[in-house]
C-alpha positions in Angstrom: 9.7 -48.5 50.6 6.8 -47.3 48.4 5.2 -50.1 45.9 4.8 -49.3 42.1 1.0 -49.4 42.6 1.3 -46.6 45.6 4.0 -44.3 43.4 1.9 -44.5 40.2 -1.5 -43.6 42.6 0.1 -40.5 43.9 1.5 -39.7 40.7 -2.6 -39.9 39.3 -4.0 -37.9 41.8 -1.3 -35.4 41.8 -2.3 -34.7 38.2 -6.1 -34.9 38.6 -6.7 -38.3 37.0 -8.9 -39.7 39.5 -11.5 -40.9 37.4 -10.6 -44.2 36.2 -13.5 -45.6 33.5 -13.2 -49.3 32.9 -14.0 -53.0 32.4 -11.8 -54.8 34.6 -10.1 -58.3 34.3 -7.7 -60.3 36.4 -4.8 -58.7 35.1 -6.1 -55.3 36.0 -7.0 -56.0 39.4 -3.8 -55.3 41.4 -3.6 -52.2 39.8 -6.9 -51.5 41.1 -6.9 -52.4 44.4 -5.6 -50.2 47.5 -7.0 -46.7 45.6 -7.9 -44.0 47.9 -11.2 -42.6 48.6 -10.4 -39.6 46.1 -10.8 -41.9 43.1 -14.0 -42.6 41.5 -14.2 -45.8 39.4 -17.0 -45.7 36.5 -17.9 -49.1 35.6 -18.9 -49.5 31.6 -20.0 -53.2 30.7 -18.4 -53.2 27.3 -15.1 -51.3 26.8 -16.8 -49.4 23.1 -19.0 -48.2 26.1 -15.7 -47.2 28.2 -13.8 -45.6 25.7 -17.0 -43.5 24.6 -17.9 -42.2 28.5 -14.4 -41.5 28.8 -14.1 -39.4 25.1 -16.9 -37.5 26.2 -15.9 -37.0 29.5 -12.5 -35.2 28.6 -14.5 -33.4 25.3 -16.5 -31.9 28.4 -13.7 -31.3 31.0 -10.7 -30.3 28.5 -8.7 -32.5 30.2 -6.8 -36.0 30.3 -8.8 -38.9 31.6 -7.6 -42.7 32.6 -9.5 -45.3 30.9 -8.4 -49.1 31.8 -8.6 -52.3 29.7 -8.9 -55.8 30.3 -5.6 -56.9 28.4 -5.6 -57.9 24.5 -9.1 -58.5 24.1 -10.8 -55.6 26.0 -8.0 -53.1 24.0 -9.4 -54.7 20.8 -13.2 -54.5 21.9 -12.4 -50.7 22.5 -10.5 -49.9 19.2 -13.6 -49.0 17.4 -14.9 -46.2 19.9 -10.7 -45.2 20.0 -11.0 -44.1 16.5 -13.3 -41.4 17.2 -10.9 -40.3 20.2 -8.2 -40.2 18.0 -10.1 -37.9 16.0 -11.5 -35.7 18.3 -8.2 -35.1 20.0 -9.1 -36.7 23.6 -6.5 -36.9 25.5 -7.2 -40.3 26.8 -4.8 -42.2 28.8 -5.4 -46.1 28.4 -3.8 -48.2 30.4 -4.3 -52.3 30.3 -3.1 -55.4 32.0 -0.8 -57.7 31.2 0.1 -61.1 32.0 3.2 -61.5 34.5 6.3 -60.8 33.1 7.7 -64.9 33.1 4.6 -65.7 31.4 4.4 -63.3 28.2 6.8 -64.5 26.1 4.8 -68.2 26.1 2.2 -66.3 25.4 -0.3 -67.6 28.4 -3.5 -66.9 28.6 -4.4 -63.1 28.5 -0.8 -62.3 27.4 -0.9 -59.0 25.5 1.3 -60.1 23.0 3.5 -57.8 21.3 1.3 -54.9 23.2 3.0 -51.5 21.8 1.4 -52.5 18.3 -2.2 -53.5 19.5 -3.4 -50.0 19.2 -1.0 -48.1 16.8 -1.2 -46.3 14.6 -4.5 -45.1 16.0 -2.8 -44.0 19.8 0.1 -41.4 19.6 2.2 -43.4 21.8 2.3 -46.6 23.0 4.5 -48.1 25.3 5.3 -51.4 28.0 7.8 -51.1 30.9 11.4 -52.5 30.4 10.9 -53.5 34.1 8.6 -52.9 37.5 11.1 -49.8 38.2 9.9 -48.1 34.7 6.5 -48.2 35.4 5.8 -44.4 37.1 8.1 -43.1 35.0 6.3 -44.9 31.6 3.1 -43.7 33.3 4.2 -40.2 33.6 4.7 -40.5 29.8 1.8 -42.1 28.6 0.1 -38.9 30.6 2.1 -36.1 29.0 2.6 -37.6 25.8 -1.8 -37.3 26.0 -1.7 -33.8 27.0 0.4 -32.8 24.5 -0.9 -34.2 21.2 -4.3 -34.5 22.3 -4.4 -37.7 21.3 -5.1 -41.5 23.4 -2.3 -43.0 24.5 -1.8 -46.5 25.5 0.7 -48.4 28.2 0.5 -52.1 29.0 1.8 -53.0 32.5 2.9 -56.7 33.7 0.3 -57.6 36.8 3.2 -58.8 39.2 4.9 -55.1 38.2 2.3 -53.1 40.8 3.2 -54.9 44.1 7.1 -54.3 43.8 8.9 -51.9 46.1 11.3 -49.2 44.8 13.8 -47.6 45.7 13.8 -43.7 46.5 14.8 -42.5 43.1 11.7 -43.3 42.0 9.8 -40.9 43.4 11.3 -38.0 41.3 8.5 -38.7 38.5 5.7 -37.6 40.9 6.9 -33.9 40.6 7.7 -33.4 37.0 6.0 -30.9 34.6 5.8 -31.1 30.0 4.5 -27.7 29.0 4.2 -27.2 25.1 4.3 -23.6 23.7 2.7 -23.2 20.4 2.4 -19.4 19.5 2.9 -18.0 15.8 6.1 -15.7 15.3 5.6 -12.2 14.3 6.5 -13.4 10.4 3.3 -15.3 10.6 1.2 -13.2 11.9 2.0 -10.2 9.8 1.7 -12.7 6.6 -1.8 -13.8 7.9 -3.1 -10.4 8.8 -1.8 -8.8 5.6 -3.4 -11.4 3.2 -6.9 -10.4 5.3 -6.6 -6.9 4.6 -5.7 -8.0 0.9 -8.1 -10.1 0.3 -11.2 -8.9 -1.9 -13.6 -11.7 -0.2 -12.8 -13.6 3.2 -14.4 -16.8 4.3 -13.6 -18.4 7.7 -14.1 -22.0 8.1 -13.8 -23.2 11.5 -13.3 -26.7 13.1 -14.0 -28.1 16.1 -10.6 -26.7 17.9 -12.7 -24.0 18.3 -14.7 -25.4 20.5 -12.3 -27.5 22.2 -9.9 -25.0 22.6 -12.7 -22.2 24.6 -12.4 -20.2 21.4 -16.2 -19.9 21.0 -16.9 -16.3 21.6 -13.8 -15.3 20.1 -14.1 -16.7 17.0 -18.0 -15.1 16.8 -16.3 -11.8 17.3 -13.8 -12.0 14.7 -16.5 -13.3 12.1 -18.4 -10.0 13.3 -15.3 -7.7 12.9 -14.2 -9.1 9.5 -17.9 -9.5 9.0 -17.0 -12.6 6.9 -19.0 -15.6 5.7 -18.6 -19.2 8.2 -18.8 -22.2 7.3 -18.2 -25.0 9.7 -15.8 -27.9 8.5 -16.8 -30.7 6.7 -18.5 -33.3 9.5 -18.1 -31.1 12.4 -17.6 -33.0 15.8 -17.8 -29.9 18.1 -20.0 -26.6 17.3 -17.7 -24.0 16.4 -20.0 -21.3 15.1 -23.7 -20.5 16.1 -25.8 -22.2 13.4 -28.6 -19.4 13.2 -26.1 -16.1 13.5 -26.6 -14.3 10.3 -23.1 -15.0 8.9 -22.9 -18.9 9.1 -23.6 -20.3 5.6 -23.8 -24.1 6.7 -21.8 -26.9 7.5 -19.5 -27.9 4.4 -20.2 -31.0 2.4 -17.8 -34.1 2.8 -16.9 -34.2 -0.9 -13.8 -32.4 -3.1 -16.3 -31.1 -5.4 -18.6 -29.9 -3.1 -16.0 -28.0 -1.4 -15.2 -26.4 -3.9 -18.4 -25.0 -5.3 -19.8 -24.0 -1.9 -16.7 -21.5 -1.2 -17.1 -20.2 -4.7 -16.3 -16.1 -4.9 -13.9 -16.3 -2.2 -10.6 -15.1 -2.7 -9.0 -16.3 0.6 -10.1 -19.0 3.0 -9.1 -18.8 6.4 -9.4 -22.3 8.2 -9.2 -21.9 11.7 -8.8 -25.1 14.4 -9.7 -27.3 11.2 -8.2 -29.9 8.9 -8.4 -29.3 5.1 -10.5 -30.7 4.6 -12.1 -34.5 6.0 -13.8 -35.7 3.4 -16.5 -38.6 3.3 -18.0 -39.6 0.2 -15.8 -39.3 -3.2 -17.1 -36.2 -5.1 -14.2 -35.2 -7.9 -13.4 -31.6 -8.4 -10.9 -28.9 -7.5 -9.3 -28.5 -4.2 -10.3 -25.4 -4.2 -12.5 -22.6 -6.5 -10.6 -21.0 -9.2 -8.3 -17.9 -7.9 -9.1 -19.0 -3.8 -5.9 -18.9 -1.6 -6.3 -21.2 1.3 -4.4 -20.5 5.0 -4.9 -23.4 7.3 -3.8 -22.5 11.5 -4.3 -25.8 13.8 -2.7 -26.9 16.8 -2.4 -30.4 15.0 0.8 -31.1 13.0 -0.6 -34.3 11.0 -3.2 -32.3 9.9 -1.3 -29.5 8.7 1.3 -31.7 6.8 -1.1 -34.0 5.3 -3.3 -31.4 3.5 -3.4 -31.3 -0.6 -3.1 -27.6 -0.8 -2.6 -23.9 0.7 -0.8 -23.0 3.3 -0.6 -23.5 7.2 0.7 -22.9 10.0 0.6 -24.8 13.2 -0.2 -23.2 16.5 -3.0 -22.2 18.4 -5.7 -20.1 16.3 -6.2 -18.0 19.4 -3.1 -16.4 19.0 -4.4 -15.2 15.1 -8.1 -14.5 16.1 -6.2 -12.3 18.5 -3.8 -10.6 16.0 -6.5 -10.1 13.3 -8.5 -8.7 15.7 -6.2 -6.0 16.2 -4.1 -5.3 12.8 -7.2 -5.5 10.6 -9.6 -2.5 10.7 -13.1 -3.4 11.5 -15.8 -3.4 8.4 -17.8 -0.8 7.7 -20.4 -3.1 7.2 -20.6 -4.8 11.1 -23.5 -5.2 12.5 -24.5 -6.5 15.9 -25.7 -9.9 17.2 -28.4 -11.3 14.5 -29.6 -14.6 14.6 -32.2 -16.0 12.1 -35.3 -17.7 12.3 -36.2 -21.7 12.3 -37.6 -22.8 9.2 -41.6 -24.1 9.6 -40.7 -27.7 10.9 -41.4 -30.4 7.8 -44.2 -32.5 9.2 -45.3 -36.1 8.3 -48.3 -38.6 8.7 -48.0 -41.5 11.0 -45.0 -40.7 12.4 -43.4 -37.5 12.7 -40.8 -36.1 10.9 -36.9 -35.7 12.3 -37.6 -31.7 12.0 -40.5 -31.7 14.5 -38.4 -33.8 17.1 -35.8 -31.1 16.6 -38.0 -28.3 16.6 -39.8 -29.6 20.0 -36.3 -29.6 21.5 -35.6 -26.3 20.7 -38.9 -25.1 22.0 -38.3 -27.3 25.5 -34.7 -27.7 26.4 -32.6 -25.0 28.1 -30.2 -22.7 25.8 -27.4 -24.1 27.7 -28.3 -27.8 26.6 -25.3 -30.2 25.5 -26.3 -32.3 22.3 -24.9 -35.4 21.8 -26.0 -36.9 18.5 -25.4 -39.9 16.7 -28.6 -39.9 13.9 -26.8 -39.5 10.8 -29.6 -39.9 8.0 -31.4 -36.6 10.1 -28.1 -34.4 9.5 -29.9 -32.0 7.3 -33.3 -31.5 9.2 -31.3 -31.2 12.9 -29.2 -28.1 11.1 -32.0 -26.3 9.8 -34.2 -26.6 13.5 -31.4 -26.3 16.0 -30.6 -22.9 17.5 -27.1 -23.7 19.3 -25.6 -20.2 20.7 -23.2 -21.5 23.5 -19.5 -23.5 23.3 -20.1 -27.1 24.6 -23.3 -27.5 22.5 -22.5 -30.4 20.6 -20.9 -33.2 20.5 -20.8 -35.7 17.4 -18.8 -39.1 17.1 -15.3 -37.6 15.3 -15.0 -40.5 13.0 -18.2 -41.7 12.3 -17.9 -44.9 14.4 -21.1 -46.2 15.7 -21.6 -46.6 19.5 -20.1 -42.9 20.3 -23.4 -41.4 21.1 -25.0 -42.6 24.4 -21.8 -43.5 26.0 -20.7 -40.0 25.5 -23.6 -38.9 26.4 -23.0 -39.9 29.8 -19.3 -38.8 29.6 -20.6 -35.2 29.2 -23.3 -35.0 31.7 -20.4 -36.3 34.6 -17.8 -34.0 33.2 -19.8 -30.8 33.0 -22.9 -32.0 35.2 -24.0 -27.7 35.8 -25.4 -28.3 32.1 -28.7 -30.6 31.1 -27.5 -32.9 28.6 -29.5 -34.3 25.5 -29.0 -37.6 23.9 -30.0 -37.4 19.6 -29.5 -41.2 19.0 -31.0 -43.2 15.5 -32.2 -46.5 16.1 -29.2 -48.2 14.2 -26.6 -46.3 16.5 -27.8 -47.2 19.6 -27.2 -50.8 19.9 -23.6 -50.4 19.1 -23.8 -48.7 22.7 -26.7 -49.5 24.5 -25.0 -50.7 27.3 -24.0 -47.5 28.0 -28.1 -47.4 30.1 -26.7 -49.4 32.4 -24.2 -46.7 33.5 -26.5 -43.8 33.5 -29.0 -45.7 35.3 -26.4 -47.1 38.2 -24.3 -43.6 38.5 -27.9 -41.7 38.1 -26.5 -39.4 35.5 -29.4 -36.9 34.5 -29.3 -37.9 30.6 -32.5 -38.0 28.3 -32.1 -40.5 25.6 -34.0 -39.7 22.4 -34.0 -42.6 20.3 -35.2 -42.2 16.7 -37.2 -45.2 15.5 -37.2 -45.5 11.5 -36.8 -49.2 11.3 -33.2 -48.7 9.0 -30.0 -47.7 8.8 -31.0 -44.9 7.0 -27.6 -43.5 5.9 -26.5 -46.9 4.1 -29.8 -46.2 2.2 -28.4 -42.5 1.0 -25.1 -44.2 0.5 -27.0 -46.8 -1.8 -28.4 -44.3 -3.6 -25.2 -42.3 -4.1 -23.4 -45.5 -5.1 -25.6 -46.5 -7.2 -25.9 -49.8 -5.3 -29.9 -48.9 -3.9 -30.3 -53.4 -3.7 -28.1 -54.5 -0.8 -29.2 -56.2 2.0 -28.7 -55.5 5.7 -30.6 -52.3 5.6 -33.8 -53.2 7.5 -33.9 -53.1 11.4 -37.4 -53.7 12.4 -38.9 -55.0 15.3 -36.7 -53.2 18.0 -38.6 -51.4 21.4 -35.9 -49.3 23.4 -38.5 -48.7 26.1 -38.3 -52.4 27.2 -34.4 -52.8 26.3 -34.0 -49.3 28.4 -36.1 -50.6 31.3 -34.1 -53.9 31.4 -31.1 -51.4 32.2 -32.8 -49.8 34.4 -33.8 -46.3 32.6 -37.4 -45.4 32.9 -38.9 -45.1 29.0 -41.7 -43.9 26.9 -43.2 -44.2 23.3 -44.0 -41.4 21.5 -46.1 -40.9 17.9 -47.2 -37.6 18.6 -45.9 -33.7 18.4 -47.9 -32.5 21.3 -47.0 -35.4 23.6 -43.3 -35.3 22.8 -43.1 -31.8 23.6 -45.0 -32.0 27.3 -42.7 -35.1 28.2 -39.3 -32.6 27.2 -40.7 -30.2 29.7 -40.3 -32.3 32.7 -36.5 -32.4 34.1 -36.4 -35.7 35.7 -33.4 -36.7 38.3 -32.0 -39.4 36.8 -31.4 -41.0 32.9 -35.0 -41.4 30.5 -35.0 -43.1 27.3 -37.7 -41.6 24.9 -38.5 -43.7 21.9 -39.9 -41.3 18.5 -41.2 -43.0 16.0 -39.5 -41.0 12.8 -39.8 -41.2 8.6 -36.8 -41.9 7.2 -35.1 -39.1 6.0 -31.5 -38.4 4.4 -28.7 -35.7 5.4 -28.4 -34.5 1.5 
């Protein structure tokens, strides 16, 4: 008779999940042991570092990936890269060891006490086998339940579970199927395409289920055929919009007020793939400008029900790009494809400014480049150097946890490896993740590493400024060198001070992972 561990295998590769990234323990070893030469095991050596290869490995791929945990304490060394899963909507499927069954409730060492509440509410489900014979079938769950909230999961699974046999009934998980359908009725897509037509002045803000969802293109065209204003959401994850086409107006501001004033003159607002709206720091004000009617369409329930105002309607915004695109007449006023130029790059003495590393990678990387960045004090000058055209261009850490970036990084090059990948990281984030080298370096995955030096963590400084608290300490990070931390990990590095010899070492395309260090002024995202 089959074992647990050979049923719940099968059941894995049947469905694709045959990338497994982890940190292992004892508890996850039987689990581990016996897989089959179409499983590929990606070894992080902290799980921040797992969870973050493994969000930016289903960001890239679209779909669910396995992540496993060392019990209790790997889960809770993971929680703070899970946040930004949770909101980016990776379907990540987490699975963690736990102590035999006889030995839980004394709570022995590595017993995952009371494991369903370890990771909620972050995870959308959580969940521990009433027995060994539960296991493919709680598996199966954790799976679907991933796919379709796009949203981590989490299942803890006794040790001494994986070795028992079961019976044949078991086996029925291995073929099921969970399909979700999530189109708008006719109601809701007459109501939407009649406000357009309505409307006096439309303004589309899109989020990143744009993006994620392959909506890319499509949403261009309908910005083009409504030719309406875009904004992208307030701390977009995912580009949703090309940043230099001649109808984007900007990424919104994290504030109420700010909201509000920068969607002035519109009368309706179309947010597409979005919620409404994630805000940062507190900026009082109106929800929304005086006379603006807000529609909200995302694929996300909690988003839709939590929202202060307008209305929404939850289902894929492909379905409405598609509908607009066809019951509203096209503007007199379209145009074709325009895209705007870069801004003269700011420059600086000493040390060069955020804008002129930007504005080298623009002039040296390939259009089809994937951005991952983690800088946040350098928001402003990467927008206004950057020319991203294509879906997949960017990547950004979904809840503004530290340690996303170079993890991710790597994530992204192995899930989409026909595209060269780009590393923006500031010199505060990357130690939350710098082990994250290690990985790139041992699974040679073609990442360059751009570390901005500025000796700070330059957005508690803007945050000081806009609390009024400019005195607190903890701000100051001198003395670090990534090129000898990189090397240690095995990553060739360089230093670089100057414009000209920053650009000639982007033009090479080495094999493997390269860390190179910029020293940067300090700068603020505004």
């Amino acid at each position: 008779m089959p074992t647990v561990r050979q049923l719940s295998h099968d059941f894995l590769e049947r469905r694709g999940l045959t990338t497994i990234f982890g940190n292992p323990g004892s508890n996850e070893l039987p689990f581990l042991t016996d897989l089959s030469s179409s499983f590929r095991y990606v070894l992080g050596l902290h799980e921040g570092v797992v969870v973050g290869m493994a969000d930016g490995y289903a960001q890239a791929t679209g779909q669910p990936v396995l992540v496993n945990l060392h019990a209790a304490a790997g889960s809770g060394n993971a929680m703070g890269a899970l946040t930004n899963a949770v909101h980016s909507r990776s379907p990540l499927v987490i699975t963690a060891g736990q102590q035999v069954r006889s030995a839980i409730g004394l709570e022995a060492m590595l017993a995952n006490t009371d494991a369903t509440q370890l990771m909620r509410p972050l995870v959308g489900w959580a969940g521990e086998p009433s027995c060994a014979a539960d296991v493919p079938r709680a598996l199966a769950q954790a799976v679907f339940e991933a796919e379709l909230q796009r949203r981590p999961t989490y299942l803890s699974v006794p040790y001494d579970d994986w070795g028992v046999e079961l019976d044949a009934n078991s086996a029925v998980t291995l073929d099921r199927q969970v399909w979700l359908g999530s189109a708008p009725n006719e109601a809701q897509l007459g109501m939407i395409a009649d406000r357009v037509k309505a409307a006096r002045s439309v303004g589309l803000v899109l989020g990143g289920e744009i993006d994620a969802g392959g909506l890319f293109d499509r949403a261009v065209a309908l910005a083009e055929h409504l030719q309406a204003p875009v904004w992208m959401a307030p701390s977009p994850y995912r580009l949703s919009f090309p940043n230099r086409h001649r109808l984007f107006r900007g990424v919104l501001s994290a504030g109420i007020g700010h909201v509000a004033s920068e969607l002035t003159g519109l009368d309706l607002i179309l947010v597409l793939g979005a919620p409404v709206f994630r805000y940062h720091q507190h900026v009082p004000g109106p929800y929304l400008p005086e006379g603006s009617r807000l529609i909200q369409v995302t694929e996300d329930a909690g988003a839709a029900t939590r929202a202060p105002m307008g209305e929404a309607v939850v289902a894929d915004p492909a379905a409405v790009i598609d509908a607009l695109m066809s019951r509203v007449p096209v503007s007199p006023h379209a145009q074709g494809l325009d895209f705007a130029p870069n801004p003269q790059p700011a420059g600086g003495d000493g040390a060069l400014h955020p804008e002129q590393v930007f504005a080298a990678l623009r002039a040296t990387q390939p259009a089809d480049t994937s951005y991952v960045v983690e800088s946040t004090s350098t928001n402003t000058a990467w927008w206004r150097q950057v020319d991203l055209r294509m879906q997949g261009s960017y990547f950004w850490p979904a809840a503004g946890g530290l340690g996303f970036g170079m993890p991710a990084a790597v994530g992204v090059a192995m899930g989409r490896p026909s595209r060269p990948v780009v590393a923006v990281i500031g010199d505060g984030s990357a130690n939350y993740g710098i082990t994250a080298l290690w990985s790139a370096a041992h699974y040679n995955v073609p990442v360059t590493f751009v570390v901005l030096r500025n000796g700070t963590y330059g957005a508690l400084r803007w945050f000081g400024g806009l609390l009024g608290t400019p005195d607190v300490p903890g701000t100051e990070i001198p003395g670090l060198d990534f090129t000898r931390i990189a090397e240690g990990y095995g990553v060739p590095a360089t230093a670089i001070t100057e414009a000209d010899d920053l650009r000639a070492v982007l033009k090479t395309s080495p094999a493997g992972p390269r860390l190179i260090q910029v020293d940067t002024h300090l700068t603020t995202p505004e």
